[in-house]
Backbone bond lengths (Angstrom), bond angles and torsions (degrees), N, CA, C in turn:
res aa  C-N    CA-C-N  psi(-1)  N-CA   C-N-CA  omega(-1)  CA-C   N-CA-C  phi
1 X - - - 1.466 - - 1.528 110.95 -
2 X 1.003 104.80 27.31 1.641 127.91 173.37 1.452 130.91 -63.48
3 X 1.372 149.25 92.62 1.543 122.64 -165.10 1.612 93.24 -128.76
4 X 1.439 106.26 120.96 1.162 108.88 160.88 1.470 123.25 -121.36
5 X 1.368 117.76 141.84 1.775 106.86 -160.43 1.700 85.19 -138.19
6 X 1.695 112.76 138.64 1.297 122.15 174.19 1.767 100.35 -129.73
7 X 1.254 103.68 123.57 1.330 99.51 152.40 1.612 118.99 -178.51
8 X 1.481 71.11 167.19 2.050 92.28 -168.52 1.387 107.41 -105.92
9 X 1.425 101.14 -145.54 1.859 96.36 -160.90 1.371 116.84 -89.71
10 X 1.050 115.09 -10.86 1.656 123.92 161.47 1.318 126.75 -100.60
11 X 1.433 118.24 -28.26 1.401 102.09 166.55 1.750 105.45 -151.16
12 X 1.381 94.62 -179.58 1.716 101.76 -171.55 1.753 92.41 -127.92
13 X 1.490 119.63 144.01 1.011 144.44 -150.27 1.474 106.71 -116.84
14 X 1.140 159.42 71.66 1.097 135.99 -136.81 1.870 105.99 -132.32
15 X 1.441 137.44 101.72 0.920 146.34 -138.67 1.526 115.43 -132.74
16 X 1.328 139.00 101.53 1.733 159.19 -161.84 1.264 103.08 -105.46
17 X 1.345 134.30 117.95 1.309 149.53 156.67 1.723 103.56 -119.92
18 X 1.127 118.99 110.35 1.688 134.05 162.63 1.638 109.18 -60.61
19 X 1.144 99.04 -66.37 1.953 99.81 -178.42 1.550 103.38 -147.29
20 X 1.536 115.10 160.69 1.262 118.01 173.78 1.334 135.76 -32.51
21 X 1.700 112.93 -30.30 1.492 111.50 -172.30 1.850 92.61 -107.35
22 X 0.966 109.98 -5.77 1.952 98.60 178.13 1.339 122.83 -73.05
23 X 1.190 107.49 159.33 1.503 116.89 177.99 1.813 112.82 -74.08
24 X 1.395 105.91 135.94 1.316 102.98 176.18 1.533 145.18 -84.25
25 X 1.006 131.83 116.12 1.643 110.55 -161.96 1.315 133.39 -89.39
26 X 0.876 131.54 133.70 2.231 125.42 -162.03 1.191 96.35 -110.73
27 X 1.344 106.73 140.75 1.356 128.65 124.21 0.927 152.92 -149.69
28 X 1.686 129.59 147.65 1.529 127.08 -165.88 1.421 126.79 -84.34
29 X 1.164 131.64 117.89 1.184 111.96 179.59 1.680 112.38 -123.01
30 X 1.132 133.39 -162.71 1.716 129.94 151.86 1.634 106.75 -64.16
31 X 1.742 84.55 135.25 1.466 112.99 155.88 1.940 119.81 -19.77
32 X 1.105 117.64 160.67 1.289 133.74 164.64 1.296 125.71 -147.83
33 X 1.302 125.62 152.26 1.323 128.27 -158.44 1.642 104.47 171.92
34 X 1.484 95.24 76.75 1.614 84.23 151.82 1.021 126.08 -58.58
35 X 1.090 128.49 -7.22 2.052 98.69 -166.30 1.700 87.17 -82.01
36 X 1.109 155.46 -8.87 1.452 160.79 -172.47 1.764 111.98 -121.75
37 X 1.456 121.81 -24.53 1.458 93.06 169.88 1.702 82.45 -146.11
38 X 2.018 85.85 168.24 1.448 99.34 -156.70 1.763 88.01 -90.44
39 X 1.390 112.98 173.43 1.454 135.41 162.93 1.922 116.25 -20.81
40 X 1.903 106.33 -56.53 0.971 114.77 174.49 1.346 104.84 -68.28
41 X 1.570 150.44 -46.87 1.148 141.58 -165.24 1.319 99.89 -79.72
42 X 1.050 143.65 -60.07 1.965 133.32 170.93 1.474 104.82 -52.66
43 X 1.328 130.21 32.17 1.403 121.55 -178.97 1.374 105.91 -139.89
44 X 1.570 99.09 -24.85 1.732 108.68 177.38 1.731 100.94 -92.74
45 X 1.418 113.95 -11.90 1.266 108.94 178.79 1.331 119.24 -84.49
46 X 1.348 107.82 -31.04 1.935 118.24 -166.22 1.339 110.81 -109.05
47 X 1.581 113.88 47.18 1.492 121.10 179.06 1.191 115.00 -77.52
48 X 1.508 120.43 -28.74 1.384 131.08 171.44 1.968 111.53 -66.29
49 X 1.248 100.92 -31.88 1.824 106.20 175.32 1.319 99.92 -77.68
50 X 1.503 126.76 -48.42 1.382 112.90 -178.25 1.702 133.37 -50.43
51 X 1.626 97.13 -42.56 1.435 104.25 173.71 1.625 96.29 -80.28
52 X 1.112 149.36 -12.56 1.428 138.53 163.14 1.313 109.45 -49.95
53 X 1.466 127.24 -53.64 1.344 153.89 -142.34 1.469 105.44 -88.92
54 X 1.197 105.19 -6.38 1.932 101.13 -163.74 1.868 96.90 -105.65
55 X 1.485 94.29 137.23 1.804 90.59 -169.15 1.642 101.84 109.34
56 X 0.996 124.19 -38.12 1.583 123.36 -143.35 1.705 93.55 -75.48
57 X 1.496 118.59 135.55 1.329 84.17 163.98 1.949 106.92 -108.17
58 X 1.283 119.57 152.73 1.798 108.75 -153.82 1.385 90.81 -126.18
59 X 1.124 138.40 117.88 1.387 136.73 169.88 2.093 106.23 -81.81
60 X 1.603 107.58 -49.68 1.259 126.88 -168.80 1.675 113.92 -107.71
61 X 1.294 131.54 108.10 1.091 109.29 173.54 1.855 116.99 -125.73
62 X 0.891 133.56 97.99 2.067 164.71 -163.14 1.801 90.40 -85.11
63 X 1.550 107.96 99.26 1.643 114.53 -171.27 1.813 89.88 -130.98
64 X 1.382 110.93 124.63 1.269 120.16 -174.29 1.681 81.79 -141.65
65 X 1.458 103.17 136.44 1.357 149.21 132.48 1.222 154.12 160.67
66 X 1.571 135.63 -148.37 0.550 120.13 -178.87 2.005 146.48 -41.13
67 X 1.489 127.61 -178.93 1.780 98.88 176.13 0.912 148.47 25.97
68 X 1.497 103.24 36.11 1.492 137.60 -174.37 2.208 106.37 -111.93
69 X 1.778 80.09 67.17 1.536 94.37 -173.74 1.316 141.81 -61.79
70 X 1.518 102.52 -25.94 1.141 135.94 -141.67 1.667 117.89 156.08
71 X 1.406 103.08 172.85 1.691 114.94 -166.63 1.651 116.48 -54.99
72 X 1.620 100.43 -31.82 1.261 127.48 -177.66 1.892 112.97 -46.15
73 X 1.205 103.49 -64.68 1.217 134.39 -173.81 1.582 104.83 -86.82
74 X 1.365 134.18 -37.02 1.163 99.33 163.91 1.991 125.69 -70.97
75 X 1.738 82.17 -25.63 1.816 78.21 170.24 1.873 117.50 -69.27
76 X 0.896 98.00 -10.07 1.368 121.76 169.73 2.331 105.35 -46.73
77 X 1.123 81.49 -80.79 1.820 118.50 175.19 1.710 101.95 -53.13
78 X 1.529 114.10 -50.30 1.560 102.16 -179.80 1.662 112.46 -83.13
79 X 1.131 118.44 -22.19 1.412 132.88 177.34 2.215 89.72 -46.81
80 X 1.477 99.66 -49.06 1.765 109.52 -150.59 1.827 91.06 -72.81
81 X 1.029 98.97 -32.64 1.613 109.33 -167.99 1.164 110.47 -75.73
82 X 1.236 114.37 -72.40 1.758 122.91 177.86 1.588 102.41 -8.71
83 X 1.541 136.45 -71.19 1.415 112.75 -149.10 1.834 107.30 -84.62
84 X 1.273 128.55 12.57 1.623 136.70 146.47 1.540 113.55 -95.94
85 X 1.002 140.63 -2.72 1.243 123.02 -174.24 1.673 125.46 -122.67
86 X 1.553 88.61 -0.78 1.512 96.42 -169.26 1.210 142.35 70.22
87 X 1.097 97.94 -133.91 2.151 104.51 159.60 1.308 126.31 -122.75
88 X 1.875 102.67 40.80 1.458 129.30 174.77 1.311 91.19 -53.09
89 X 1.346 114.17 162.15 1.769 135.03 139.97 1.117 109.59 -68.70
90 X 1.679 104.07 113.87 1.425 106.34 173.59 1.656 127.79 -130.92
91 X 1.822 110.21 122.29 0.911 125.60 167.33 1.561 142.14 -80.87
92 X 1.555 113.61 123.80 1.801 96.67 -159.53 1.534 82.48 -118.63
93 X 1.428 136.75 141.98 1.202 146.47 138.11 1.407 124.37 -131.47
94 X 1.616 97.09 160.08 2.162 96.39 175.65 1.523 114.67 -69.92
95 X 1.278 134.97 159.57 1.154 160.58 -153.74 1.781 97.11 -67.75
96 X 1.258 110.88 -54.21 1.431 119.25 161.74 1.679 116.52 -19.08
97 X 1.469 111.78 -54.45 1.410 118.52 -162.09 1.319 103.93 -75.57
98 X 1.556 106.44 -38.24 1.508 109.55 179.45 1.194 119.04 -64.73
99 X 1.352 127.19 -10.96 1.051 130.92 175.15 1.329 136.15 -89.73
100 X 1.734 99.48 -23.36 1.475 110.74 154.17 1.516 133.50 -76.16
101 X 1.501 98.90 -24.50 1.659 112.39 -165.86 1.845 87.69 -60.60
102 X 1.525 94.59 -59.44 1.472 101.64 -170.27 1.521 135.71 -60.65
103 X 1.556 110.68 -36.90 1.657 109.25 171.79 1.757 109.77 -100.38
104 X 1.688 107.32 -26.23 2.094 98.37 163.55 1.139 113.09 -51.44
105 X 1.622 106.05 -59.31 1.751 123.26 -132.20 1.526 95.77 71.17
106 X 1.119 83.14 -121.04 1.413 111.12 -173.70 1.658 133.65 -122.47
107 X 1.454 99.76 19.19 1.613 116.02 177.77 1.553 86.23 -107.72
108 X 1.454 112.24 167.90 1.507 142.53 -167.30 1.975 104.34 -82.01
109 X 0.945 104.10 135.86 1.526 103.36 174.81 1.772 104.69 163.57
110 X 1.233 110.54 177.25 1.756 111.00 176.72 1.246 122.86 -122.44
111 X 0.904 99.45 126.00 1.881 116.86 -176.25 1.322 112.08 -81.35
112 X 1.062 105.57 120.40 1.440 111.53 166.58 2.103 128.10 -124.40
113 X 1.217 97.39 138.64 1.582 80.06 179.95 2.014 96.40 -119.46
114 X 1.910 100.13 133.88 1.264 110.44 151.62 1.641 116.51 -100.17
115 X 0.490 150.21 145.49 1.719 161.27 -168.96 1.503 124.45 166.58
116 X 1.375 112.92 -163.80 1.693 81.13 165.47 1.369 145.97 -67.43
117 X 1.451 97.55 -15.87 1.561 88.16 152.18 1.421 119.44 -117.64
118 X 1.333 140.21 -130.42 1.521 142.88 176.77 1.619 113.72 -162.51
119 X 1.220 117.88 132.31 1.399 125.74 158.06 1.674 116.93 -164.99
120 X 1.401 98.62 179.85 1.881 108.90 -176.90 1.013 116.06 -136.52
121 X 1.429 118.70 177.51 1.429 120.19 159.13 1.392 91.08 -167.86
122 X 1.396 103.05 177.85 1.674 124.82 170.81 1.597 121.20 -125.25
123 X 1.043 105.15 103.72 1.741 127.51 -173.91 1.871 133.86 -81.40
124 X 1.003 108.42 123.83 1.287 99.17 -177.25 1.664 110.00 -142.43
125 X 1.388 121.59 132.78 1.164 119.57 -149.32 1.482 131.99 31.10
126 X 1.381 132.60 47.10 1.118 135.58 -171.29 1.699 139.50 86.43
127 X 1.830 81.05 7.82 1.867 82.86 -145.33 2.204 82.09 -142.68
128 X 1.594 96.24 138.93 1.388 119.36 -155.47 1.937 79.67 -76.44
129 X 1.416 112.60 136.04 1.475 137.35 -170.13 1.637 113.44 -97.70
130 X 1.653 81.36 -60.94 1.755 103.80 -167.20 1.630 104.08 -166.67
131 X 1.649 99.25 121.57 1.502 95.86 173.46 1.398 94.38 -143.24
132 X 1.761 88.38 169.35 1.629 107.62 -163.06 1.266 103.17 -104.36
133 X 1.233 149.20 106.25 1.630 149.78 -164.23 0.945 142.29 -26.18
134 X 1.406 145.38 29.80 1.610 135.87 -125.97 1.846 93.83 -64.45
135 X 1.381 87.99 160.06 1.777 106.11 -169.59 1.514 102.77 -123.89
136 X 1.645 117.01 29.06 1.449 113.36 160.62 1.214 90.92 52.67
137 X 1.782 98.54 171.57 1.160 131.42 -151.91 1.670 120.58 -63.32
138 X 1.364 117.86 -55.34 1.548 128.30 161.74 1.553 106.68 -64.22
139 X 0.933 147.51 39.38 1.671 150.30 173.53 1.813 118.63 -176.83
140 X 1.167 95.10 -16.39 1.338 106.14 176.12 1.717 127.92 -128.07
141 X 1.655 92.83 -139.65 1.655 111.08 151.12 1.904 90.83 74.98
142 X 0.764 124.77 2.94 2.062 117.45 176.23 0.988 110.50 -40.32
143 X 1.700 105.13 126.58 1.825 99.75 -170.73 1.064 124.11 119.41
144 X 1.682 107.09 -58.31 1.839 129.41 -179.02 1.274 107.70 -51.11
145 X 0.878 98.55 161.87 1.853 121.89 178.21 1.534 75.07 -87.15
146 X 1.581 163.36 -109.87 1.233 147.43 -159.76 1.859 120.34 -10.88
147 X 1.370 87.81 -34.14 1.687 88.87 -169.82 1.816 103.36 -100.64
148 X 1.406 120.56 -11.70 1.339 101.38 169.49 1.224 117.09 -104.95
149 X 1.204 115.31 11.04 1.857 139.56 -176.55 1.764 95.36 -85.47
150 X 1.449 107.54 -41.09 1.469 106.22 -153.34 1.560 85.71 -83.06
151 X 1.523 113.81 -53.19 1.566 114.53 177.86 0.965 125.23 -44.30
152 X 1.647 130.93 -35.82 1.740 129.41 151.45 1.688 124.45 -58.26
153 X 1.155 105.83 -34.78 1.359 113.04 176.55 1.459 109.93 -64.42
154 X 1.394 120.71 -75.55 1.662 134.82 151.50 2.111 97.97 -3.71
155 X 1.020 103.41 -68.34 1.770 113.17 -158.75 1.406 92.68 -57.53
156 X 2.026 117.37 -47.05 1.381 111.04 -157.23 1.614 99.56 -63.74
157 X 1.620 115.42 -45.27 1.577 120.77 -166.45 1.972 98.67 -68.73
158 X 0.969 115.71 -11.46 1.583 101.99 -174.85 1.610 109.27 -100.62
159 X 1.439 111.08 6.06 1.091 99.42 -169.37 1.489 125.14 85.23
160 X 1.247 130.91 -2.87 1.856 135.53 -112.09 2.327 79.98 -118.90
161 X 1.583 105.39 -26.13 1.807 108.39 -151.58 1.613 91.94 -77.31
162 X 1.369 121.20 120.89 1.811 112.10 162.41 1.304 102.47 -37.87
163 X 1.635 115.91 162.60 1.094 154.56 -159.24 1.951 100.37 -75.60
164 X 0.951 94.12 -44.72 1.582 105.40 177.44 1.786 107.39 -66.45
165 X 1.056 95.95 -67.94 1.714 96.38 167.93 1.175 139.02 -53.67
166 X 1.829 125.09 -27.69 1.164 149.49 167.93 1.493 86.60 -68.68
167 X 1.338 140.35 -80.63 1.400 142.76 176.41 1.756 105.08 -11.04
168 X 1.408 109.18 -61.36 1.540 113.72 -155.69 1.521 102.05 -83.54
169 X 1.597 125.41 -17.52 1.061 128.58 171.42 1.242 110.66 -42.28
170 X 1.660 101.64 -68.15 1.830 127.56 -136.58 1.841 88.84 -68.05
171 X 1.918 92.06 -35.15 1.692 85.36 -170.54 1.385 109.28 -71.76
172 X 1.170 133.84 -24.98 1.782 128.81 -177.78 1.503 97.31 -70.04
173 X 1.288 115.70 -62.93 1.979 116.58 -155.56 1.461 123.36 -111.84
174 X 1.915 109.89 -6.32 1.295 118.15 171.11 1.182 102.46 95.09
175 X 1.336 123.05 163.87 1.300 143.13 164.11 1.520 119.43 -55.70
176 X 1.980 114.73 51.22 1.602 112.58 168.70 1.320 121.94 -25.78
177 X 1.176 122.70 134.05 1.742 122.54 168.45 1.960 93.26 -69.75
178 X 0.793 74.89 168.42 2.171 106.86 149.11 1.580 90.35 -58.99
179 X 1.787 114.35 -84.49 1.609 126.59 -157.28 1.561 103.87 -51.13
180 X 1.123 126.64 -10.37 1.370 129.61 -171.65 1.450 109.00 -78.80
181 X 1.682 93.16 -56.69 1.346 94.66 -176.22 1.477 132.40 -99.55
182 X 1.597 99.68 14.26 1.167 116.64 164.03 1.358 115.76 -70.88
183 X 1.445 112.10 -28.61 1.653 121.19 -140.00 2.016 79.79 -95.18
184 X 1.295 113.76 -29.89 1.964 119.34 -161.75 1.766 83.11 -68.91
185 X 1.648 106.72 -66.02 1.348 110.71 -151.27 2.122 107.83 -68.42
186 X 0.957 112.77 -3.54 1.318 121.03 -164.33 1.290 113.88 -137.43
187 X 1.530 144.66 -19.16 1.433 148.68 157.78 1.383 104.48 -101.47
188 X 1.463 126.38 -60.17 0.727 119.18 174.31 1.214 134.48 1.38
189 X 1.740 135.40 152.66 2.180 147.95 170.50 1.643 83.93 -79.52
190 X 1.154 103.95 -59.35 1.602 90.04 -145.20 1.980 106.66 -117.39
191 X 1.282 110.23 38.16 1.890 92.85 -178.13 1.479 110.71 -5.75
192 X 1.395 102.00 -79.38 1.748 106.14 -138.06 1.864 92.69 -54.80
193 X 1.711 125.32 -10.87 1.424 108.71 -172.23 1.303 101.55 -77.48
194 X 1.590 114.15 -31.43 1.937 108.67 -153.89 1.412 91.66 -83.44
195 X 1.412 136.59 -28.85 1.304 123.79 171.00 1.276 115.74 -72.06
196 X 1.249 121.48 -42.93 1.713 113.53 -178.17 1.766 103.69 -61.46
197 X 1.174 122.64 -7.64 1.831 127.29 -179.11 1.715 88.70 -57.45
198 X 1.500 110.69 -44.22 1.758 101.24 -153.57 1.914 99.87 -71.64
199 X 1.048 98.50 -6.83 1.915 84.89 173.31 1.571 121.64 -75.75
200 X 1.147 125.36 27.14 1.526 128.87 -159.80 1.729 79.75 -122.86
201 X 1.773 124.48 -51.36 1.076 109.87 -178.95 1.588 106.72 -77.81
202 X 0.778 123.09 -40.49 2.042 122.88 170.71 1.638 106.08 -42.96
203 X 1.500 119.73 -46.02 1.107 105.32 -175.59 2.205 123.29 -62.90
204 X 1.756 72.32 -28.67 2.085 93.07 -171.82 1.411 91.96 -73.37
205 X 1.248 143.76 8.70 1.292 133.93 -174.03 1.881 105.52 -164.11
206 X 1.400 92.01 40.76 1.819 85.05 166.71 1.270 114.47 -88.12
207 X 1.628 127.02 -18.02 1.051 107.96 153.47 1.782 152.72 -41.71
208 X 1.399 103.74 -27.19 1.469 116.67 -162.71 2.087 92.50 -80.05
209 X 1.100 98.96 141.16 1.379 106.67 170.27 1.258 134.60 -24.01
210 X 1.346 109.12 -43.90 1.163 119.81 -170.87 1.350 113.30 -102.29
211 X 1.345 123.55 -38.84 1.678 105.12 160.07 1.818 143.69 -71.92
212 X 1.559 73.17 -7.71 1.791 95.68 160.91 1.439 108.51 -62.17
213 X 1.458 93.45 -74.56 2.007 91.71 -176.51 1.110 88.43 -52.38
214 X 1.456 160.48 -75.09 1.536 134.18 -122.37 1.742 108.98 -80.97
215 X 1.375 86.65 -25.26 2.131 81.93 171.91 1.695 116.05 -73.53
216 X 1.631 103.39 -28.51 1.536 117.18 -155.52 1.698 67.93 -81.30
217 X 1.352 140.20 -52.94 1.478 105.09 -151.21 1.425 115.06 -89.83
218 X 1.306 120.24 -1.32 1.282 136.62 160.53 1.957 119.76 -62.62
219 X 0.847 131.83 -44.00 1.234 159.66 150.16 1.392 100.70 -61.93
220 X 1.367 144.43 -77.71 1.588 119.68 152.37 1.346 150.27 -12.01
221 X 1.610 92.71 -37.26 1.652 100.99 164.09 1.220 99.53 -90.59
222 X 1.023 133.85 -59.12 1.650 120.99 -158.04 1.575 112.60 -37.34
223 X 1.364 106.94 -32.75 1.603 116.45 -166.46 1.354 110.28 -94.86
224 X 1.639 119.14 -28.65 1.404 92.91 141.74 1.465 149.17 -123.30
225 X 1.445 106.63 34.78 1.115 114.22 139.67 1.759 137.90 -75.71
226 X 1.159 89.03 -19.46 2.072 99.60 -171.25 1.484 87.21 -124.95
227 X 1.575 128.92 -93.74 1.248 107.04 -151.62 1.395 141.73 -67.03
228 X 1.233 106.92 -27.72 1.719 119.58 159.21 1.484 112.03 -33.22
229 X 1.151 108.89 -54.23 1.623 104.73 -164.64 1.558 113.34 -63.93
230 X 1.508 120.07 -33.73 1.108 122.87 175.68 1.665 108.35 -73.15
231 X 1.997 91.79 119.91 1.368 133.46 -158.06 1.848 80.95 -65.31
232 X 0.913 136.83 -29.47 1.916 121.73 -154.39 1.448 77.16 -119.33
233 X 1.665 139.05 64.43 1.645 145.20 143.86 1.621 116.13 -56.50
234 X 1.255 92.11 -60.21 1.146 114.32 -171.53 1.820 124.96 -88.83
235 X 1.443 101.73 15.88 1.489 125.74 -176.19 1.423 109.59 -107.91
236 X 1.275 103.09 -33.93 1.902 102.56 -162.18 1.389 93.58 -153.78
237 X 1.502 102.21 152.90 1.373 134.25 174.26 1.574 109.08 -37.02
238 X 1.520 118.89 151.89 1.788 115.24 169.27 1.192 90.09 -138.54
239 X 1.661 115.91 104.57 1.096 146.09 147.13 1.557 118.09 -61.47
240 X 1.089 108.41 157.63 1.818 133.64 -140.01 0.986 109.77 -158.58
241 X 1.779 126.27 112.12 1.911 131.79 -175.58 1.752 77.19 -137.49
242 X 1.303 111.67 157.04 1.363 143.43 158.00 1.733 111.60 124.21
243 X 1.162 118.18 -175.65 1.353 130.60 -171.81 1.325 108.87 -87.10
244 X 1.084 136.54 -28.02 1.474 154.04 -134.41 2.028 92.09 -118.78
245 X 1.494 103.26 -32.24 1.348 101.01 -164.31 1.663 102.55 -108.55
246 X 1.239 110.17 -19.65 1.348 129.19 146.79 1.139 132.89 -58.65
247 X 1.171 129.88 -35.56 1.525 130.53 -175.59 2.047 109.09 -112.60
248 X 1.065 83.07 -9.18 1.774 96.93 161.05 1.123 123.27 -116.97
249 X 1.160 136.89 43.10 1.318 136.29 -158.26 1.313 115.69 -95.79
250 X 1.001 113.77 -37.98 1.372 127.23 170.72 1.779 110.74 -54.92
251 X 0.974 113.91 -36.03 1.616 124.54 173.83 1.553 98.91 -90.45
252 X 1.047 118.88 -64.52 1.752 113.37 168.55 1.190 106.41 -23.01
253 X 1.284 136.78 -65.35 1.738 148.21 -153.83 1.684 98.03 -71.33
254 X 0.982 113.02 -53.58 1.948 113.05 169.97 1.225 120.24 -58.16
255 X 1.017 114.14 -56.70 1.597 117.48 168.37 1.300 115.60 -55.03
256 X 1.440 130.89 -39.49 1.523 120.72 -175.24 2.019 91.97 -85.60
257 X 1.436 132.92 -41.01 1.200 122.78 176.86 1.225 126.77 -61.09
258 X 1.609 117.74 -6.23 1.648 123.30 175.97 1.253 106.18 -89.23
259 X 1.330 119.69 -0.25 1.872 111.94 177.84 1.587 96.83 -121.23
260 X 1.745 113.09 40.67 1.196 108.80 -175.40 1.544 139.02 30.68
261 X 1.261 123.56 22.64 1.385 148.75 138.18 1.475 136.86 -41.02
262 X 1.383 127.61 144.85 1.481 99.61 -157.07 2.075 83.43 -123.36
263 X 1.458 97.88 150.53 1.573 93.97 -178.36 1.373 83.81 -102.96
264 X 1.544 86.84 164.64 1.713 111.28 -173.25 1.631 101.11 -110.00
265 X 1.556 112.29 -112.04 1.873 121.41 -162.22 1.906 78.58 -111.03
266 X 1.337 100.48 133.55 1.397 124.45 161.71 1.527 115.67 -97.25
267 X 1.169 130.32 107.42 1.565 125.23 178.50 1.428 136.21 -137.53
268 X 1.292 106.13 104.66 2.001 102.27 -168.89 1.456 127.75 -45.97
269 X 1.134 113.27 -2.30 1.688 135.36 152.38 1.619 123.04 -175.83
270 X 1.674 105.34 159.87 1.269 100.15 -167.47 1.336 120.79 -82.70
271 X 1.508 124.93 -12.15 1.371 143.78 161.34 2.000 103.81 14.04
272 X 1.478 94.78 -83.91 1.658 121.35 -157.57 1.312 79.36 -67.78
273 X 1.857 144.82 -74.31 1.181 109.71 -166.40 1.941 126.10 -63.55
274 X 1.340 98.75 -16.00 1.626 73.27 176.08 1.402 108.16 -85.96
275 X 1.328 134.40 -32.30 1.846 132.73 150.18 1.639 93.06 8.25
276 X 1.397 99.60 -75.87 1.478 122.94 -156.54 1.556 99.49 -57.57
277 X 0.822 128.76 -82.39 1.460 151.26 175.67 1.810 109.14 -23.62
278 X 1.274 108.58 -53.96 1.262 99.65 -168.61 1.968 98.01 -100.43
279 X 0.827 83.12 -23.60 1.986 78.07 170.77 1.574 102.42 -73.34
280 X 1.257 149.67 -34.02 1.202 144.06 172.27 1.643 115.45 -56.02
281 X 1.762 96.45 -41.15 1.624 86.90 -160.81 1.983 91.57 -110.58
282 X 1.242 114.90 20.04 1.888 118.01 158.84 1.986 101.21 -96.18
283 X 1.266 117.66 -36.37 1.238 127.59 -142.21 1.894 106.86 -136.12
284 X 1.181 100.58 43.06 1.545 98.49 -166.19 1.325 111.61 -64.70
């Protein structure tokens, strides 16, 4: 009677365990993010979770993600929940936590998430120590599939992409204006998603010279802007959840081993470790 749901700005994670020995049930739905849509818009989005949700009976429900700023916004998230969940126990946290529950546990080390967006912290027994601020997407995000989306985009409008790459661009997405992509990054629901889209072509071409360096220096900043500073670097593991840190990993792993740093659990979401995590401490 377990429900645990994780999600970020592209998708929602949504995960049913009945009792310790049962099979678990998934489903995917769209992203969430209060800090960007209100109650009614995460309600017109998760119609497919709602009719999932009906029947269930939920004693426990463990809700991690994203725009989860403050008190505001998680009452935000229980406001959406309340009429599926009953008079479950209910837990709301940011994406951050989920990320420790699942690759710490509960030993000391730093969590970090690349995905579409990026952030850290430093963990000890389960519980956030010391973290370094992330400044979202227009001020931040180093690392993210948002921030190396924007850095290809940036190169295509400056002229900045070799001739070969400008070529393979125009053929995937066409000849973008400027006004085009003014209108994504600035009218736009979701910026940091339509830019994090361009890491699917970054990934089909991390080989070529130049999108190597531009991921390697993307992933460069993140580490020293956020993880460097944390004084216990060089004490404990720096663990890694998202897609972005997953599907680059191999460049992830160099970049964190050139600042003589040791990587810990790499994972394209935290799902399976919190599985783990919260079935241990419902079902010991």
């Amino acid at each position: 009677m377990l429900l645990i749901i994780e999600s970020g700005s592209t998708k929602t994670e949504w995960r049913f365990i009945k009792d310790a020995s049962a099979e678990y049930e998934t489903l995917i739905s769209p992203g969430i993010n209060p800090y960007y849509q209100s109650t009614e818009e995460i309600n017109l989005a998760q119609t497919k979770a709602q009719t999932w949700l009906q029947g269930k009976e939920i004693s426990h429900v463990y809700y991690y993600g994203t725009g989860i700023t403050g008190e505001e916004k998680k009452a935000q998230i229980s406001d959406f929940l309340a009429p599926y969940v009953g008079n479950a126990f209910v837990s709301i946290e940011n994406d951050l936590i989920a990320a420790a529950h699942a690759l710490c546990g509960n030993e000391r080390g730093i969590a970090c998430i690349l995905g579409t967006g990026s952030n850290s912290g430093y963990f000890e027994g389960g519980v956030l120590v010391e973290q370094v601020p992330p400044l979202g997407f227009w001020l931040g995000d180093e690392g993210s599939g948002g921030h190396v989306g924007k850095r290809l985009v940036l190169a295509y409008l400056h002229h900045e992409l070799p001739t070969d790459l400008r070529d393979l661009f125009i053929k995937r997405f066409g000849a973008i204006s400027r006004l085009d992509i003014l209108a994504k990054a600035y009218q736009g629901e979701f910026p940091n998603r339509w830019f994090a889209s361009f890491s699917k072509f970054l990934f089909d071409h991390r080989r070529h010279p130049y999108i190597y360096q531009l991921i390697v220096e993307s992933f460069t900043e993140f580490m020293e802007k956020y993880v460097l500073k944390y004084s216990q670097k060089t004490e404990v593991p720096i663990h890694f959840t998202g897609s972005v840190a997953f599907y680059y990993s191999d460049i992830l792993k160099r970049v964190v081993s050139s600042f003589n740093l040791r990587v810990g659990h790499i994972s394209e979401g935290p799902m399976a470790g919190l599985t783990l995590y919260h079935k241990a401490n419902l079902w010991p």
